[in-house]
N, C-alpha and C positions, 0 to 999 in steps of 0.2 A: 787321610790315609794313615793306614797303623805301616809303620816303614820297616816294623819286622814280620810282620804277615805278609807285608809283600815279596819281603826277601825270600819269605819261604815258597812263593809259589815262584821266583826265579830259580832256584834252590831245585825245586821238585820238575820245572820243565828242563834245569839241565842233566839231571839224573834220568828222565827222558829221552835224553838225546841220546846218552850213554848208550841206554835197554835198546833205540833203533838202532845204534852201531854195533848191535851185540857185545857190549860191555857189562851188560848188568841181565837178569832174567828177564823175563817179560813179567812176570804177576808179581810184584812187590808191593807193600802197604806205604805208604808213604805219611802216616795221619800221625804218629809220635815224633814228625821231625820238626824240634824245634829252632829257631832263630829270634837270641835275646843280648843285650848286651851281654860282654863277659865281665866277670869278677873286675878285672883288672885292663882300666882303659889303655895299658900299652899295649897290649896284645890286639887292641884295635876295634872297630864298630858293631860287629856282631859275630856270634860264635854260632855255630851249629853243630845239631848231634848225629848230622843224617849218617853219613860214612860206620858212625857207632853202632847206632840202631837199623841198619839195610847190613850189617856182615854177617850174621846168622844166616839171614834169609838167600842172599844171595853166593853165600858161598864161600867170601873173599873175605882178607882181614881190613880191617876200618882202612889201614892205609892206605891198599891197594886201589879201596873208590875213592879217599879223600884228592889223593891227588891229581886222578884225571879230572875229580869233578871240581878242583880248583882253576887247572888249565880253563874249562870250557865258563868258567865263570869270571875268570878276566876276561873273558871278550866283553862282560857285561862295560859299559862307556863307564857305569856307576860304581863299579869298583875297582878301586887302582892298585889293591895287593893285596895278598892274603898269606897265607902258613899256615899248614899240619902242626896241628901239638901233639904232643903225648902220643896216646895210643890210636888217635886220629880225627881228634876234635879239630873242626876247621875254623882259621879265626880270620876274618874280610874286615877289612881297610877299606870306606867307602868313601864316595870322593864330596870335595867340601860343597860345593855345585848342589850335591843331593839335600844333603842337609839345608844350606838354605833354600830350597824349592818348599821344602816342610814348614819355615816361617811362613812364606809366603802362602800357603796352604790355610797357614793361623790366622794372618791376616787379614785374608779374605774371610773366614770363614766368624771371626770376633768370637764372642762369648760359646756358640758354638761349637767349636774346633772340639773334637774328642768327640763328637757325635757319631755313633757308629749303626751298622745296619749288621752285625753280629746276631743278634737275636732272631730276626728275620720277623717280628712280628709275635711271634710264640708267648701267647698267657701264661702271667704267671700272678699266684695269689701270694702275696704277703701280708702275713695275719703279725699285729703286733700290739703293744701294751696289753690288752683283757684284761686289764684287773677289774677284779671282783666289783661291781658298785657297793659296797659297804663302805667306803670314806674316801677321802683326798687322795691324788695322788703322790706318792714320794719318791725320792728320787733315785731309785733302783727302779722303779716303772718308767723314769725320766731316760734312766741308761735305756730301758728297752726300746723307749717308743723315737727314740734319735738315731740307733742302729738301724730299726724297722722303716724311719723313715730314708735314713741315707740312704741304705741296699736300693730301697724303689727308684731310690732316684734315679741313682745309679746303672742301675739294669730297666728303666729309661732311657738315658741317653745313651747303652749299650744297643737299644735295639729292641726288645721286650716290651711289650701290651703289659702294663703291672696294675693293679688293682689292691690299693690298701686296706685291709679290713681290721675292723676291732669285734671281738667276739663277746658279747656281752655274758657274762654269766650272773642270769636274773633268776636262774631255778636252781633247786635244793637247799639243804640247811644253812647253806652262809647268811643269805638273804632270809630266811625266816630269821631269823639271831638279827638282822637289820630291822624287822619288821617290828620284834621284841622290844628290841633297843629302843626304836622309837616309839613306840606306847609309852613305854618309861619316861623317854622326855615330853611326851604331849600331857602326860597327867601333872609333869613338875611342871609345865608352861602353864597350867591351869591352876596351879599354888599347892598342889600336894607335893610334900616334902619326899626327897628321894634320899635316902641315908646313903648306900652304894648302890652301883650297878654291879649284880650279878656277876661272878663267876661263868665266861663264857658269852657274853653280850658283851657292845662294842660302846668301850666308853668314850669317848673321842667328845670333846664340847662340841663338836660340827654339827653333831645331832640336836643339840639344843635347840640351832636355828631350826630345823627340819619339826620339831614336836611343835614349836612355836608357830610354825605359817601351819601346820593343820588345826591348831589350837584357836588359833585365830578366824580360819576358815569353817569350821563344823561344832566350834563351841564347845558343849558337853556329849555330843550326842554317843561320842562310845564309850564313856565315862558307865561299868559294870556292864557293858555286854560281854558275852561271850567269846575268847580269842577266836573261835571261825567267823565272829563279824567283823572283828576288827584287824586281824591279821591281813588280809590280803590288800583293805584300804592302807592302811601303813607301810606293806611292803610295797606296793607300787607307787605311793609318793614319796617317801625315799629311795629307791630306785630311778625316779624322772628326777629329782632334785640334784642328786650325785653324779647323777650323767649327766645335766646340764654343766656341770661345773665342772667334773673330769673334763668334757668334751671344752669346754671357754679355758682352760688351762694347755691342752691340747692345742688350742689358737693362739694363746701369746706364746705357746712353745712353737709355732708354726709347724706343726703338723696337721694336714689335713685327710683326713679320713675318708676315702669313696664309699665303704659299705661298712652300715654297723649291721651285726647279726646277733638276734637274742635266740637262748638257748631256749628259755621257754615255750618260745614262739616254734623256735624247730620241735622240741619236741613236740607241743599240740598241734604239729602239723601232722603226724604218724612219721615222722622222719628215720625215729629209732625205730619202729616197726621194719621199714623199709629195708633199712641196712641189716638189721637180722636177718630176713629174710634170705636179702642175698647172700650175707656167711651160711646161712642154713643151706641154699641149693647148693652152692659150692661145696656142702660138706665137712663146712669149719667151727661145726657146730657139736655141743654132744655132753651129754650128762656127765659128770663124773665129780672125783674127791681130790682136790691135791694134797698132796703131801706137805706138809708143815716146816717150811725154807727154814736153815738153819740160822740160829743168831735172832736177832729181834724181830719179832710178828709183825710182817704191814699190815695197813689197816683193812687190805680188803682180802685179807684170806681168813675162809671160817672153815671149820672142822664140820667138814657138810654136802651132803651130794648137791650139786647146784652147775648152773648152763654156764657153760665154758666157752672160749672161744680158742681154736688150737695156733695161738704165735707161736708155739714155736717152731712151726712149718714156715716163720718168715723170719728166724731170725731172732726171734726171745729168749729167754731163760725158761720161763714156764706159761704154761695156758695159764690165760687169763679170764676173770669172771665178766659176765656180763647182768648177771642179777644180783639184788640182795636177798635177805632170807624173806624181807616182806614183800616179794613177786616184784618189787621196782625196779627201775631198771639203773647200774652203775655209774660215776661218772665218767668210766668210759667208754663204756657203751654209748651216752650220748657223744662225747668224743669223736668215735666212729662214726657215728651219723651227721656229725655236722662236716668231716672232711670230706663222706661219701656224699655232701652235699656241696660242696667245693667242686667235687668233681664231674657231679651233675650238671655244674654252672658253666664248666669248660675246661677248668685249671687241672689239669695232668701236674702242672708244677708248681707245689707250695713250697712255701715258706713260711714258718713260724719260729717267731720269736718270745723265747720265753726268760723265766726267770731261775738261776742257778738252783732253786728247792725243787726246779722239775726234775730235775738230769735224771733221774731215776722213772722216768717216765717213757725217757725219748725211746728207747727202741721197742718197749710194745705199740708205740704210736708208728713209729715206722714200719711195724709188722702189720701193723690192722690197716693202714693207706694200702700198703703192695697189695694185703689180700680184698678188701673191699672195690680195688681198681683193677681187681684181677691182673693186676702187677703191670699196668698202665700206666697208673701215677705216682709220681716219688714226692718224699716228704725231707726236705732239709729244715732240722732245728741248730736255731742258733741259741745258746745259753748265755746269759750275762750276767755275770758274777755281780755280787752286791758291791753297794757305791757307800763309802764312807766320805762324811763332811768335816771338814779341817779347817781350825783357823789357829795362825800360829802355832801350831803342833798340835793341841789339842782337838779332841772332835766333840763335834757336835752333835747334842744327843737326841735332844727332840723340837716338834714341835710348841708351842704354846695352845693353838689350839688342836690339833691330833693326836696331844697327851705320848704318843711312844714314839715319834719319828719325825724327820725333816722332813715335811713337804715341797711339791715342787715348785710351788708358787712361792714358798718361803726364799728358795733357791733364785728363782727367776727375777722378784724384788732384789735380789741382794747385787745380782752378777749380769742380767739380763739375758735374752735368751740368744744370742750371738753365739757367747762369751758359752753357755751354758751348754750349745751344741758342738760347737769344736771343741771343747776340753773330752768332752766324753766321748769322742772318737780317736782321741790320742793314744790310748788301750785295742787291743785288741780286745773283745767282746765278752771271753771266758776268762781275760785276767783281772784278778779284783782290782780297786780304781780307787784312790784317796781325792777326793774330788775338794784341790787346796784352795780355800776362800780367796788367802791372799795373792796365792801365785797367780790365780787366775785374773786378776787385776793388774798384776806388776807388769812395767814396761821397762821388759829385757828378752833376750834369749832363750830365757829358761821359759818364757811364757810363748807355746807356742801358737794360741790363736792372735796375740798383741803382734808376734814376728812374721808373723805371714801378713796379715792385717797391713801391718808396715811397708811389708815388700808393694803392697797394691798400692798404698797409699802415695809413695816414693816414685810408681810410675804417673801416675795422675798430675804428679807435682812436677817431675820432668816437663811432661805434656803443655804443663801450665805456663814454666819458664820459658819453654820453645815458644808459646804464643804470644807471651809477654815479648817476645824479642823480634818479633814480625815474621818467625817461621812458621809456614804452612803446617800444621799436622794433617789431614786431610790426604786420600788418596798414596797412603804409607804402601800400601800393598804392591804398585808401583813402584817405590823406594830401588834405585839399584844397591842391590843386597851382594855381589862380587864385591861391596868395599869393607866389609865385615869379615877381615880377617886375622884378626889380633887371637891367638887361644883362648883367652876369657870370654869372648863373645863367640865363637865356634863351641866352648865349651854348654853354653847356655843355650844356641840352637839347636846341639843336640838335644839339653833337656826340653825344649818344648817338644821337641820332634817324637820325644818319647810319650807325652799326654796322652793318644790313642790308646796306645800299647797298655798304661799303668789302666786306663775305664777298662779297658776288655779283658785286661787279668784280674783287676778287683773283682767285675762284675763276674766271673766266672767261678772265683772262690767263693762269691759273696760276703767280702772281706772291706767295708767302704770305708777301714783306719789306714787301709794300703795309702788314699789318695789323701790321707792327713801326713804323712811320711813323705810323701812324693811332694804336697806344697812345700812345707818345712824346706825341705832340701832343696828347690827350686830357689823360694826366700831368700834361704842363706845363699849360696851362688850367686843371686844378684846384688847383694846387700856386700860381697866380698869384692867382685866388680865393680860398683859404685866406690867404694873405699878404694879400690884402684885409679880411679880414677881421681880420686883427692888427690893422690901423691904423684901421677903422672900425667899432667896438661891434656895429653896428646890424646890419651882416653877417654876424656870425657863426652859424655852425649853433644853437646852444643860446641863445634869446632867453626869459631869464625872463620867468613872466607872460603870456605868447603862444603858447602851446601848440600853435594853428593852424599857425602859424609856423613852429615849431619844428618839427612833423612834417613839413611837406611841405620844410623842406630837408634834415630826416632823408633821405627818401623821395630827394631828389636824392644826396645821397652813396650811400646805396645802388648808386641807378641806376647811377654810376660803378664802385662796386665791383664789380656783377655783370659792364657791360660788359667792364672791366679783367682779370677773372677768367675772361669768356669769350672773350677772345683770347687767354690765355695757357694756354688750354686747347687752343687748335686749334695754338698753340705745344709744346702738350707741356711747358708749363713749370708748378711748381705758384707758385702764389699766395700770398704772405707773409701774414703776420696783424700780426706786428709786426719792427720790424726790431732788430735787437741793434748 
């Protein structure tokens, strides 16, 4: 149970009661009232804005409804006081009784707990990393693809059918410059001297191995033919090579992929035919010249009549092209065709995740989804600012073998990928991120996947000493939890009792650093109660002789460990048992 969504629908049938006493109108919206903790825990359990947002409509000022609909909500047994602030914000006092019903909720429910039926079911596509197969992955693709996978997770256990995808980009010029590339290393694999690579091909030593396994496999045999014979065998075996090893780097990062989609493949299906198409019968089609944007030329505007597509009937700056001058078609044009292929599949609701050099992209892509789904299906992008590597102040500047950048595998040897995926959700997603070698190591506070980590480990350890001493753990859920009434321990049933509430808000913003902020602070709270309990006997978990006692704050440390174990699951990260 999320126990502020429930409040609100007590919230919304006593404003009900109201409308049949003739106190309130009959036709009132009731969908913007919210119930959430308040700022400030003396003012009490939960705050609501209904009184705020129902006095326009109904006529009357906030105060006028806050305070009948306070009266008619102390009859609730569950809440035992409340108070009018301000200009009519309502703040409930809710009784300790309730709160512990919410552990016991935990309890029962284990790792579990926070599993919500929110989404109802409702598809949703999350596209994330894409990079390019031209080399390894590094670790600004690394931020992507741990945001891309946490959100799924997340709005999984929200409720949501999610489907992860990666979108292969195997057609246009990047990939020919791959294919190039390696010609060049398969003729040095054969003992022709290679002075440099080109201006514009992709020097990285990775490709060495790649000229080398064709080198090995087909001999001489393209050694002076013609680049149309040999280009497209080289572009397709580095493409299967680099996706073998994106994708095996993608597993020790624990991300796992449900659909890969090649652009190629879509386009030689007619898929961009397709989606023209439909802009053309819609009408969002049409010859013309743009005008030449002030300041520096992008790259895809020419001085030239050419097929347009009109965003900005959705939202853009300017219509956008869909040809180049040689009748092919742009890359957003296939673009379009692969989300209008998204939605073909079912997804009305995507999500992609991209990389901070797009942001100049995102709302002609969200113009061309509304208009291709004839404004059926919505498109949230998430951007993720580049990821700088630091050790001891300085950073880190490349690879050894990627020649310009840290790769992920570099990253993942160093810190592992636990360690790898909770640092990079400690950020919110659009703020850049110095991703500190040694911080992330250290075993203190300032390290907050070590500090949370700890918090789990700290209950297992409890768990441990309980059975070490002949106490049952077993059947906690049972636990009489009326003996858990010290404020530190009420203070930490309310945080669990909150874990529904933080999945169904993260999952809503699609924001899954929300439940890196909400472990942390969980952590700490336990970690400050445990220290409580050094300096005062009485609090501690194991009270000889009191066996009552004893189990129901067994039963509360649990509670913590499942919660703590079940965000670090929708993290992808596994859960310590003890720490070394």
């Amino acid at each position: 149970m999320n126990p502020y969504r429930h409040f609100i629908g007590e919230i919304v049938a006593a404003l009900q009661s109201m409308q049949a006493a003739g106190e309130l109108p009959e036709k009132l919206d009731f969908s913007a009232i919210t119930a959430e903790p308040p700022r400030d825990a003396a003012h009490g359990d939960i705050a609501t804005n209904a009184a705020m947002v129902l006095s326009k409509a109904a006529g009357k000022k906030p105060r006028d409804i806050a305070e009948p609909l306070l009266a008619r909500l102390k009859a609730n047994p569950d809440v035992v006081d409340g108070a009018v602030a301000g200009p009519g914000f309502l703040n409930l006092k809710i009784a300790d009784g309730f709160w512990r019903a919410r552990l016991g909720d935990c309890l029962k429910a284990g790792i579990a707990y926070g599993d919500s039926s929110m989404g109802k079911g409702g598809k949703v596509n999350v596209e994330y990393v894409s990079a390019n197969p031209t080399g390894p992955l590094h670790v600004a693709h690394a931020r992507g693809a741990i945001v891309g996978d946490a959100l799924s997770n997340l709005l999984h256990k929200a409720g949501y059918d999610v489907t992860k995808e990666y979108y292969i980009n195997d057609a246009g010029a990047q990939v020919d410059k791959l294919g190039q590339s390696t010609y060049l290393r398969y003729r040095e694999a054969l003992g022709e001297t290679i002075e440099s690579i080109p201006e514009g091909l992709y020097p990285g030593e990775y490709l060495k191995d790649v000229g080398a396994a064709i080198a090995k496999r087909d001999g001489a045999r393209w050694i002076g033919k013609p680049e149309s014979d040999w280009l497209p065998e080289m572009r397709a075996f580095a493409i299967a090579t680099l996706m073998a090893e994106i994708k095996a780097d993608l597993e020790t990062l624990g991300v796992h992929i449900d659909v890969y989609s090649s652009e190629r493949a879509l386009v030689e299906s007619g898929a961009v035919d397709r989606a023209f198409e439909e802009l053309t019968r819609q009408g969002l089609i049409y010859q013309g010249r743009l005008e030449p944007p002030k300041g520096q030329l992008p790259d895809d505007w020419e001085d030239r009549e050419q097929t347009l597509f009109r965003a900005t009937q959705f939202g853009d700056e300017v219509d956008r092209p869909l040809k180049k001058s040689d009748g092919s078609w742009t890359y957003f044009a296939n673009d379009i065709a692969y989300h209008h292929d998204k939605y073909r599949r079912g997804f009305a609701d995507m999500i992609d995740v991209w990389g901070a050099d797009h942001g100049g992209y995102v709302k002609r892509m969200k113009a061309a989804v509304s208009a291709i789904t004839a404004k059926q299906g919505e498109l949230d992008v998430k951007l993720c600012q580049l990821v700088r590597v630091m050790r001891n102040g300085e950073l880190v500047r490349m690879s050894k073998r990627a020649g310009t950048f840290v790769t992920l595998r570099d990253l993942l040897d160093e810190v592992g990928p636990d360690v790898v995926r909770f640092t990079m959700l400690t950020r919110k997603n659009d703020a850049p991120f110095d991703f500190d070698l040694v911080k992330a190591t250290e075993q203190s506070r300032d390290n907050p996947v070590w500090y949370v980590q700890y918090g789990h480990a700290r209950t297992r350890s409890v768990m441990r000493q309980a059975t070490a001493a002949g106490i049952a753990i077993d059947g906690l859920d049972s636990a009489p939890l009326d003996r858990l009434s010290d404020a530190g321990e009420l203070a930490l049933i309310r945080m669990i009792a909150q874990w529904p509430r933080q999945v169904e808000a993260a999952a809503v913003a699609h924001e899954p650093h929300r439940i890196a902020f909400y472990l942390y602070d969980l952590a700490a709270a336990f970690h400050s109660h445990w220290n409580r309990g050094r300096e005062e006997p009485g609090l501690r978990f194991v009270i000889e002789g009191d066996s009552d006692l004893t189990r129901a704050r067994l039963a509360l440390v649990q509670g913590i460990g499942f919660v703590i174990g079940s965000g670090l699951k929708v993290f992808g990260v596994t859960p310590v048992d003890e720490m070394r």
